[in-house]
Every structure is written in structure tokens, then in C-alpha cells.
C-alpha positions in Angstrom: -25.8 -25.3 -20.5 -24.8 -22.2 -18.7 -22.1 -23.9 -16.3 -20.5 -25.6 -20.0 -20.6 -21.9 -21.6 -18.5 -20.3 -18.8 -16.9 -23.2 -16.8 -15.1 -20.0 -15.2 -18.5 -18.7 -13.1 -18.5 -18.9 -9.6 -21.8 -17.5 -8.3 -24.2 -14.9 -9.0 -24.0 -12.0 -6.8 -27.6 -10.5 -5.8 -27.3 -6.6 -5.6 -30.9 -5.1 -4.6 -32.2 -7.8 -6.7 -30.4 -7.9 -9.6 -28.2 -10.5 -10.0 -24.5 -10.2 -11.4 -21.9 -12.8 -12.4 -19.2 -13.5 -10.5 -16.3 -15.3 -12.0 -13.5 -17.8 -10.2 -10.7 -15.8 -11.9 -10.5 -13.2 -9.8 -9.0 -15.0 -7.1 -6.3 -15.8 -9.3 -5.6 -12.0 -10.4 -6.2 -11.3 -7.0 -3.5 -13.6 -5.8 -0.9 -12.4 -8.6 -1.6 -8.7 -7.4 -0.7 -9.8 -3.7 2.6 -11.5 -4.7 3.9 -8.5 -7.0 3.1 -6.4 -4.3 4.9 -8.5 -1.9 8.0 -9.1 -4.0 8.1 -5.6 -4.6 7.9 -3.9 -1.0 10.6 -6.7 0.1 12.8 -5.4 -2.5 12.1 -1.9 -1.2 13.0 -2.6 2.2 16.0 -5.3 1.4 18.9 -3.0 2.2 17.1 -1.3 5.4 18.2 -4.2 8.2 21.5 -4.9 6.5 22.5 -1.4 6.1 26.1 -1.9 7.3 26.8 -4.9 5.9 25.5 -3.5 2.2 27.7 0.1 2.8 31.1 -2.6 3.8 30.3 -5.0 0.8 30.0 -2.2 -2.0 32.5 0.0 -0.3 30.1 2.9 -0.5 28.8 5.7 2.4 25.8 4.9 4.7 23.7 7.9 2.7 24.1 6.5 -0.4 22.7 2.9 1.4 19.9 4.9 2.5 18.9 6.4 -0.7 18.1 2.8 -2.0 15.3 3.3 0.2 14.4 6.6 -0.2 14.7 6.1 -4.2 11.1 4.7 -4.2 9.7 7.3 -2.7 11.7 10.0 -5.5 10.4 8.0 -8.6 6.7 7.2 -6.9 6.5 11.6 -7.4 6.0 12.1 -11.0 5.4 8.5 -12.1 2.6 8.3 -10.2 0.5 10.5 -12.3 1.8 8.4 -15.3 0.3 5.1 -13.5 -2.9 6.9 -13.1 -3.6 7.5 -16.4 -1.9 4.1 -17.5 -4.9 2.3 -15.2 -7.9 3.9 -16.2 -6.7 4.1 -19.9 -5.1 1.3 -20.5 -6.6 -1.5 -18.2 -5.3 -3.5 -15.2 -3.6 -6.6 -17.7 -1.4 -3.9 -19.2 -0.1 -2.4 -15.7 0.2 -5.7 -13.6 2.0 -7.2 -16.9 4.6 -3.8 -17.2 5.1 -3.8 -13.1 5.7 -7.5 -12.8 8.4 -7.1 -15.9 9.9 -3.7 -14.5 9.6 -5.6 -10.7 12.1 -8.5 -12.4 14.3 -7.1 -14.3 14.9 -4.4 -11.7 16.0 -7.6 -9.4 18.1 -9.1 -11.6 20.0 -6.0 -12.0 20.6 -5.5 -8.5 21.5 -8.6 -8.2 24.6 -8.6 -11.2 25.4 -5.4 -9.4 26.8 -7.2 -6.3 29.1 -9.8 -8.7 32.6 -9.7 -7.6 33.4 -10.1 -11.4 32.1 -6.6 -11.3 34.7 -3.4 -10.9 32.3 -2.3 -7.5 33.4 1.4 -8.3 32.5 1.4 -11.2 29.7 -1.2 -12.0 28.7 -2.2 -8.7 26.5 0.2 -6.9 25.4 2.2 -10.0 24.0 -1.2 -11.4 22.2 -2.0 -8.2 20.8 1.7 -8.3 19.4 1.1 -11.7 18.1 -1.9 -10.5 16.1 -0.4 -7.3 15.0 2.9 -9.6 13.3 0.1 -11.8 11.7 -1.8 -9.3 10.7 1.7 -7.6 9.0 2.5 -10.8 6.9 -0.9 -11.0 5.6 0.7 -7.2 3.1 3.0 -8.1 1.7 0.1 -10.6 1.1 -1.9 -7.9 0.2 0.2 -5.0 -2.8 2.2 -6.9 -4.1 -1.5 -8.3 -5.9 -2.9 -5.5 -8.9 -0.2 -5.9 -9.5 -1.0 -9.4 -9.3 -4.7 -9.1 -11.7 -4.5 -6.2 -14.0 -2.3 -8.2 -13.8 -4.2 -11.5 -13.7 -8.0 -10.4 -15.6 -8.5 -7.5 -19.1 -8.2 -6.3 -20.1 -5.7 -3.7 -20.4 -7.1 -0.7 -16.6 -8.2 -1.1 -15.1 -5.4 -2.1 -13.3 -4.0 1.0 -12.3 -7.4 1.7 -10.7 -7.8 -1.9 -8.8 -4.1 -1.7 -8.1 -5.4 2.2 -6.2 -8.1 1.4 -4.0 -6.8 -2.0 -3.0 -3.8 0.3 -2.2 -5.3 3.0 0.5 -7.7 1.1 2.5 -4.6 1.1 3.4 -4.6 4.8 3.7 -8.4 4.1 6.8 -7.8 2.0 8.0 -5.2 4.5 7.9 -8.3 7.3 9.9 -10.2 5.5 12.5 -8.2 4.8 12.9 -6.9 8.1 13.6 -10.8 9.0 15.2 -12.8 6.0 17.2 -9.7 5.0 19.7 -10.5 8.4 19.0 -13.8 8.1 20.0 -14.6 5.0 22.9 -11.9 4.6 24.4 -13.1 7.9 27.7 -12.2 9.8 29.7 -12.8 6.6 27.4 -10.1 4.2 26.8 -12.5 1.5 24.6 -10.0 -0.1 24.7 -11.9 -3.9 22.8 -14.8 -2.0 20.5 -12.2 -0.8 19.6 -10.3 -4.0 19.8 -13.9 -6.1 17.1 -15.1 -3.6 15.2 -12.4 -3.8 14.9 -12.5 -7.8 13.2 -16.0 -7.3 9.8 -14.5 -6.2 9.9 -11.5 -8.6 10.3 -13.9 -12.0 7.5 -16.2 -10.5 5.0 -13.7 -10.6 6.2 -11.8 -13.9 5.5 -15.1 -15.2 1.9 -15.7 -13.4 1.0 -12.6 -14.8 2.1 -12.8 -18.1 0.9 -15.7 -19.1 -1.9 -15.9 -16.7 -3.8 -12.7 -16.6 -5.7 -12.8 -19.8 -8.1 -9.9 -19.0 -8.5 -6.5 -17.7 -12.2 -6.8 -17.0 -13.9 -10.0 -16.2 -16.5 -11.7 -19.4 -19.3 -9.4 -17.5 -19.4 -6.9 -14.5 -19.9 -7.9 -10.7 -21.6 -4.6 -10.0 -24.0 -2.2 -11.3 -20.6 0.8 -10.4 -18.0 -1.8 -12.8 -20.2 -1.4 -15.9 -18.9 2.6 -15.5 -15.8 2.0 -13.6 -13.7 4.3 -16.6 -17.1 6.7 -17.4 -14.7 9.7 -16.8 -11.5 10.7 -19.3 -8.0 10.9 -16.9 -7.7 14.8 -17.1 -11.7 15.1 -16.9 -11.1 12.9 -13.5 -8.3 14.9 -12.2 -10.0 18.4 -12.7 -13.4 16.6 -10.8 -11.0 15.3 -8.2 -9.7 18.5 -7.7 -12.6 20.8 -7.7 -14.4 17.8 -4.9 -13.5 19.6 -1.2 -14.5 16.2 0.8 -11.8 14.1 -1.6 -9.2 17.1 -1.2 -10.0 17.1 2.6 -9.3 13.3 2.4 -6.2 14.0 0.3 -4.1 16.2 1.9 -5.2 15.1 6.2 -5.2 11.2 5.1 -1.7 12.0 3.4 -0.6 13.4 6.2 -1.1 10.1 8.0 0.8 8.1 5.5 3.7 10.5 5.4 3.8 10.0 9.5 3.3 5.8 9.1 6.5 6.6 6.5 8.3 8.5 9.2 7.7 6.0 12.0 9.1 2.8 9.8 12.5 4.6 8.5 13.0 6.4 11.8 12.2 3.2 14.6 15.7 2.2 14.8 17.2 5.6 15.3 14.7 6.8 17.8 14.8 3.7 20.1 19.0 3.2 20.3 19.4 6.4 21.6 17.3 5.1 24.4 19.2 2.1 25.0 16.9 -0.4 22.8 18.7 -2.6 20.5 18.1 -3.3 16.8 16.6 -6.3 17.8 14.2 -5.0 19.8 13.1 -2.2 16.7 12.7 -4.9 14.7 10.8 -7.0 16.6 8.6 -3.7 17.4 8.8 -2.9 13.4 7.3 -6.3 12.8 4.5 -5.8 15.7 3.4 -2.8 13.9 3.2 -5.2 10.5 1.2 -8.5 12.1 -1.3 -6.3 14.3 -1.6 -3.8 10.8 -2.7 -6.8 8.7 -4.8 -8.4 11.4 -6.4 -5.1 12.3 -7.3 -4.2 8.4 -8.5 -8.3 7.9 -10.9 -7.5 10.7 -12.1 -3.4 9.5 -12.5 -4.8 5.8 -14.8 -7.7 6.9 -17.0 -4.8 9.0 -17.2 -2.1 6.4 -17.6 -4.9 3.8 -21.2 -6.0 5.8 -22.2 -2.5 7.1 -20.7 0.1 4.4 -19.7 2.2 7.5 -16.7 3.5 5.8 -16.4 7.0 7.3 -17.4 5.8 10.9 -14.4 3.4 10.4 -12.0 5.8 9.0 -12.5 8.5 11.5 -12.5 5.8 14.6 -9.6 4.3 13.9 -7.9 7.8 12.8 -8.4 8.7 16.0 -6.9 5.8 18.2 -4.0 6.3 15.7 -3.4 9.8 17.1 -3.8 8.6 20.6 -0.8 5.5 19.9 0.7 7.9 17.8 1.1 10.2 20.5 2.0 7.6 23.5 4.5 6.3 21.6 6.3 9.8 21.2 6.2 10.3 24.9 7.3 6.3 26.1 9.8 5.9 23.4 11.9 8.8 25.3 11.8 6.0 28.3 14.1 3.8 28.9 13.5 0.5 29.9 9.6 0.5 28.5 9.9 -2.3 26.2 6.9 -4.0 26.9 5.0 -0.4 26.9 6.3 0.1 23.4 5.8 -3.0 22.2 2.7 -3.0 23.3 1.8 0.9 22.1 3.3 -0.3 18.8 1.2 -3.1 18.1 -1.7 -0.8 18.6 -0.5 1.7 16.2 -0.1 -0.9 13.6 -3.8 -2.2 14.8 -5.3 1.2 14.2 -3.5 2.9 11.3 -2.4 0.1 8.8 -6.0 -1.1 8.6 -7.5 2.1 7.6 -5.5 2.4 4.9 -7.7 0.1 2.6 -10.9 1.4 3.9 -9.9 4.7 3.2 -8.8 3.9 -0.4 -12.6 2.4 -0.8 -13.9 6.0 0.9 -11.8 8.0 -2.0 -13.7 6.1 -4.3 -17.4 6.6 -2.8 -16.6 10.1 -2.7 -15.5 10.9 -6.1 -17.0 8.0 -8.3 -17.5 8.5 -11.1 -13.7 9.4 -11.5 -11.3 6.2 -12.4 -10.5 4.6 -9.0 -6.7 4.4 -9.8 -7.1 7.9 -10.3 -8.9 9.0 -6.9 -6.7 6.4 -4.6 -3.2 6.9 -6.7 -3.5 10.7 -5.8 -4.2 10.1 -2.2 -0.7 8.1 -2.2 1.3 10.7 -4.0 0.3 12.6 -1.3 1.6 10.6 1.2 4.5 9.8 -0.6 5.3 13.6 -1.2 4.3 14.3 2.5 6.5 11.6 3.7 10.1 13.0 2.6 9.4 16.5 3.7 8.6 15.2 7.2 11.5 12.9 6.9 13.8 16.2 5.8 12.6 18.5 8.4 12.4 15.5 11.4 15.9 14.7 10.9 16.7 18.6 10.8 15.2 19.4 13.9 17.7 16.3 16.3 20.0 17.5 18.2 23.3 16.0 18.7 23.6 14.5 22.7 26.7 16.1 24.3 26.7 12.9 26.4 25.0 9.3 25.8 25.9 6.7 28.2 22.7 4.3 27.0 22.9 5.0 23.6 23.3 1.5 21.4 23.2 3.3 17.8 25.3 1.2 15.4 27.2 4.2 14.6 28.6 5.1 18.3 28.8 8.5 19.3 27.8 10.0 15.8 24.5 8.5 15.8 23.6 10.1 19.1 20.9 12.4 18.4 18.1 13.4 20.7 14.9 12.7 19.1 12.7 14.4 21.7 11.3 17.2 19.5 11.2 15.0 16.3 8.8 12.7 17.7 6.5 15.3 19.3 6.5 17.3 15.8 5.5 13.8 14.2 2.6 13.5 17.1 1.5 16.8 16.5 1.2 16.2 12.9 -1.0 13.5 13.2 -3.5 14.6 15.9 -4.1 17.9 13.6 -4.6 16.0 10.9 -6.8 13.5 12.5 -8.9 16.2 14.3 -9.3 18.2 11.2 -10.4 14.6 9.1 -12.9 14.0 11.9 -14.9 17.3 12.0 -14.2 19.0 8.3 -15.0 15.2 6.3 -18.0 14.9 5.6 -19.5 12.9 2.5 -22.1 10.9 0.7 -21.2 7.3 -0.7 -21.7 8.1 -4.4 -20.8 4.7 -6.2 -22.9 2.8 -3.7 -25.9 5.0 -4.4 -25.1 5.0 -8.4 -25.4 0.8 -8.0 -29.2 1.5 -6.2 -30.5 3.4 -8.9 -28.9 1.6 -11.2 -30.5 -1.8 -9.7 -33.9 0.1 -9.4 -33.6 0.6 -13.0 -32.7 -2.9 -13.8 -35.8 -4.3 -11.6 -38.1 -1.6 -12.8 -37.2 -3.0 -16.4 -37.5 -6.8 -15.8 -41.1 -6.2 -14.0 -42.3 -4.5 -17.7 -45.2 -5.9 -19.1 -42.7 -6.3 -22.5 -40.4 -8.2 -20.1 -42.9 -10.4 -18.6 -44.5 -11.8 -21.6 -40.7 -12.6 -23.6 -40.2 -14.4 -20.2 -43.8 -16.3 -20.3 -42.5 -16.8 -23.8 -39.0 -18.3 -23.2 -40.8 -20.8 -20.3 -43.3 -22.2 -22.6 -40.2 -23.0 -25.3 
């Protein structure tokens, strides 16, 4: 009777005893998270490789190219707060819905901005702006959702696996773009066959979502923690997060490492053709530091997911981040290294991209009860606001090379700037802010205590006398 009453139910998930339901759909919403969060970092990152041919096509400066990029990072600021409150107030169906709609339309737009039917001056690149600042502002939708879904549709022992793999979808996007981009656009810079293919992915999963996602919640909680998962009112949350000294701690060193990862993707190319290492070889070191990221994080969110070692992972693998980190600023001033910095990059990507789900799961543990889009969205405005002033003040402190003779840079002689210092700045950064994560955080794990006492409670309850005798009752019926 109870398989006919919800055909949807998958298992029952035993928590200390109690058992919990556990529903088939959220695969699905998990899958429709990980495809908007794909479509949307490869329409991020779509102009990035095909830079030149995007500045020739619209007839517009290299800057200007740039700040389709850098956009994302602008708008992420002060909508990020907005996304917050949108999460934990209005539910998961209403963001992933809005995102996925502001993630096509967004598209299409960029993609009516390339028309030749267009006056390019006037039409053309301002359209395709307005196009990227709306799919900019679906980001912070979709980058503080895998926390909540985690939290609110699946079981315990799989959610660091569940927040694992919606993150880490992210960097997938960023993989592709670094290779259809050039692929697609081609010699020729057919960049309306680019954008129009690129709107094909972001209208499949506005539609998934639209008419798929029927639910913010699931019929009844995995977990003993989902049951309170929105206990705490959005300003209420925000003054707790701020008055917590382990989540600040967390917020401002952890930030530090995702303004750094930021610093490392947008600066590769620059860094290594000064050197003598082509664009081909950057991107082929860009997408090292993507595949090793998401096999690294598949591998730490299987581990914390069994042992619930989330600060022994983060502060590891913080650790051997600093150490690539910092061999990376020393060999990329080699020349002819390239398997040492292929190598050194794959291992940054190992260590530092798969820490970034675990520690969205720590921000959690440490300031539960407070809304989980609320405690991880923070921690990424952080980073995001982190990332341009190290971007500003790395760029500010090249120097331009009086001579060059290895340099490759697309842009000749004007592009040769010696990143030495940069580099060493950006190392610096990230062993302080590793060292000071590993001795000053310190913290317990408060959600996964709240589920203990709350499944203590649960079996103290069912082994009542009162409880016993309905049950004797019930079996005799």
C-alpha cells in the first residue's frame, strides 16, 4: 500500500535509528541544478578563449571583451545578498525556476547581439552585454543552491556527495568552454554559431525546471537538520553569521582562497606566454586544473560523506593547495617546464577545487541553524569580492619587459609584462590564509549534533509505553 501511495519513494534512510524517507526525485532536481550550473559557467567563460576573434567580430577594444567576464563577478556583489534571502525565503523551485529563465533569455540576447542585421555600434555589443549581465545575475542563484538542495533532499550520509557533484558542474561548464569555444568559433570567428549553440543547453534546462521541478521540499524530510533547514529569519541568520568567529574565520581565509583560484584561471594565459608557453599549452594546463578539480572533489565528498571529517579535510587539502600554489609561482617563471607545470597544475586543481564543496558543508555545520544559502552564499561573496581586488592590484604590480625574446602573448610586445612579483603576491596570499585557517578554525559540527538529539528524541519517543501498546494495537488490526 505504501509503494501505491508514493510511487516516488526510493528508500528509507536510517539516521541513529530513526528512519526517514527518501524520495527518487531528487536525482532529477539534482540533475537540473547540475546542467543550469553548467550552461551557465560556459556562458561565463564563452568569450575568454576567443577573445580576439570576439574584439575583431564586434569591432570593439580587448577591455571591453574582458569585462564580459569580469561582469559576473560585478553583478554576483550586491545580488548575492538578494539570492540569499530569495533561498531561504522563498524556496529552491522559485530560484532554480527565476535562474534557469534569467540563464535563457540572457543567451538569446547575446546571441541577437552578434546578428549582422544588427548596427554592431549601436546594437551589437550593448545587446550582448545585456545579455551576459542577465545571465551573470542567474549566477548567484545557482552557485549558493547546491547547499540547500543537499540539505533539503537528501539523507545524510549523502550529502557531501550531492553538494559534491552540483558544485563541481561549475568547473564542468568552464571545461567546455575553454574547448568548444575555439572549436566552434574557428579561424573564420563565426561567433553567431557560437552563441546560437550555446542557447540550445540553456532553454533545455529552463524548460526541465519549469515544468519539472514541482517542489521546493520533498513530501517529507531526509534528515532530522531538513525538518529546520529555514528555523532562522534572513536578517536574524545574517546578524548570527556575523557575530559566529569560527564562520567569519572561514569567511574571510576560505575567501581568500577562492579570490586566488579566480586569479589563477583569468591570469594562466598571461602568466605562461611571457615565458614562451603557448595558448595551447594554458589551455590544456586550464583544463588539467578542471578534470583533476572534479576528480579530486568526487573522491573528498565520498570520504567526508562516510567519516564526517570535514575540518581534517578542509585544512589538509588547504594546505597542499599552498604548497602547488606556491610551486607553481616559482616554475611558471621557467621556461621550458611544461611537464613540471602541467603536472604542479593538476595538483592544484586536485587539492583546491575539491575542497570547495566540503567547505560549503563545513559553513553549514558551523552556523546551523542559519539558512544554508545564507551561510555558503556569504562565503562566495567573499570570494567573489576578494577576487577583483586581487585581480586589480596583481595586474598593477607587472612590469612592462624592456626586452622579450620568448615571449608568445597574442598581443606582441604590449603584452609583455613580467609577472614575477604578481605571482609571488598571489602565493603569499594563499599560504597566510591557509596557515591562519589551519591554527585559528576551530569548530563543533552543529547540524550533525542537532540530527543526534533530535533522533535520541525520536527513539526515546517510539520506545514509550503509549507508543508501544498503539503499535501492539495497529499489529493485532
Amino acid at each position: 500500500m505504501e509503494d501505491d501511495a508514493e510511487p516516488d519513494l526510493d528508500e528509507v534512510a536510517q539516521q541513529d535509528g530513526v528512519g526517514f524517507k527518501v524520495y527518487r526525485r531528487r536525482w532529477f532536481v539534482l540533475f537540473v541544478l547540475c546542467l543550469l550550473n553548467c550552461s551557465n559557467a560556459l556562458l561565463w567563460l564563452t568569450f575568454a578563449p576567443v577573445a580576439d576573434q570576439t574584439a575583431r567580430y564586434l569591432g570593439v577594444s580587448l577591455d571591453q571583451v574582458n569585462w564580459l567576464s569580469l561582469v559576473y563577478m560585478v553583478v554576483a556583489i550586491p545580488l548575492g545578498f538578494v539570492t540569499t534571502w530569495m533561498l531561504d525565503t522563498w524556496g529552491l523551485r522559485v530560484s532554480l525556476i527565476l535562474g534557469s529563465w534569467l540563464n535563457m533569455v540572457g543567451s538569446f540576447l547575446r546571441y541577437v547581439g552578434t546578428l549582422k542585421c544588427l548596427p554592431p555600434a549601436v546594437w551589437g555589443f550593448p545587446l550582448l552585454m545585456c545579455g551576459q549581465t542577465l545571465c551573470a545575475a542567474a549566477q548567484p542563484l545557482v552557485i549558493f543552491s547546491p547547499t540547500k538542495l543537499a540539505a533539503l533532499w537528501f539523507p545524510e550520509h549523502q550529502r557531501a556527495t550531492a553538494n559534491m557533484i552540483a558544485s563541481m558542474s561549475n568547473p564542468l561548464g568552464l571545461l567546455f568552454a575553454n574547448i568548444f569555444s575555439p572549436l566552434i568559433t574557428g579561424s573564420a570567428g563565426n561567433l553567431p554559431l557560437l552563441l546560437g549553440i550555446y542557447v540550445i543547453p540553456a532553454s533545455i534546462v529552463c524548460l526541465l525546471a519549469t515544468l519539472g521541478i514541482r517542489g521546493s521540499v520533498p513530501p517529507s524530510p531526509p534528515s532530522a537538520s531538513a525538518e529546520t533547514s529555514n528555523s532562522e529569519p534572513f536578517l536574524q541568520g545574517i546578524k548570527l553569521l556575523l557575530r559566529n568567529k569560527q564562520y567569519m574565520v572561514l569567511l574571510l581565509f576560505f575567501g581568500t582562497g577562492i579570490g586566488v583560484f579566480t586569479c589563477f584561471s583569468s591570469l594562466l594565459e598571461q602568466i605562461l606566454c611571457v615565458r614562451g608557453y603557448t595558448n595551447d599549452f594554458s589551455g590544456l594546463c586550464g583544463a588539467l586544473f578542471i578534470v583533476f578539480g572534479i576528480v579530486g572533489a568526487a573522491f573528498l565528498g565520498l570520504y567526508v560523506d562516510r567519516t564526517k571529517k570535514f575540518m581534517e579535510a578542509a585544512k589538509i587539502n588547504m594546505s597542499l593547495s599552498a604548497l602547488a600554489c606556491a610551486a607553481l609561482a616559482v616554475v611558471s617563471q621557467m621556461r621550458d617546464q611544461k611537464a613540471t607545470v602541467a603536472a604542479i597544475c593538476s595538483l592544484f586543481g586536485f587539492f583546491g577545487f575539491s575542497v570547495f564543496p566540503v567547505v560549503m558543508e563545513l559553513s553549514v555545520e558551523c552556523s546551523y541553524p542559519v539558512g544554508e544559502a545564507s551561510s555558503a552564499g556569504l562565503i562566495f561573496i567573499s570570494g567573489q569580492v576578494q577576487s577583483i581586488l586581487y585581480i586589480v592590484v596583481l595586474q598593477a604590480l607587472t612590469q612592462k619587459l624592456a626586452d622579450s625574446p620568448f615571449s608568445v602573448c597574442a598581443l606582441g610586445e604590449d603584452a609583455a609584462l613580467s609577472w614575477r612579483v604578481p605571482v609571488l603576491v598571489m602565493a603569499g596570499l594563499f599560504c597566510m590564509a591557509s596557515c591562519f585557517f589551519v591554527i585559528v578554525f576551530h569548530t563543533n559540527y552543529r547540524r550533525l549534533r542537532a540530527e543526534e538529539v533530535a533522533a535520541q528524541k525520536a527513539g526515546e519517543e517510539e520506545d514509550s509505553p503509549g507508543n508501544a501498546q498503539g503499535a501492539m494495537v495497529e499489529n493485532e488490526d
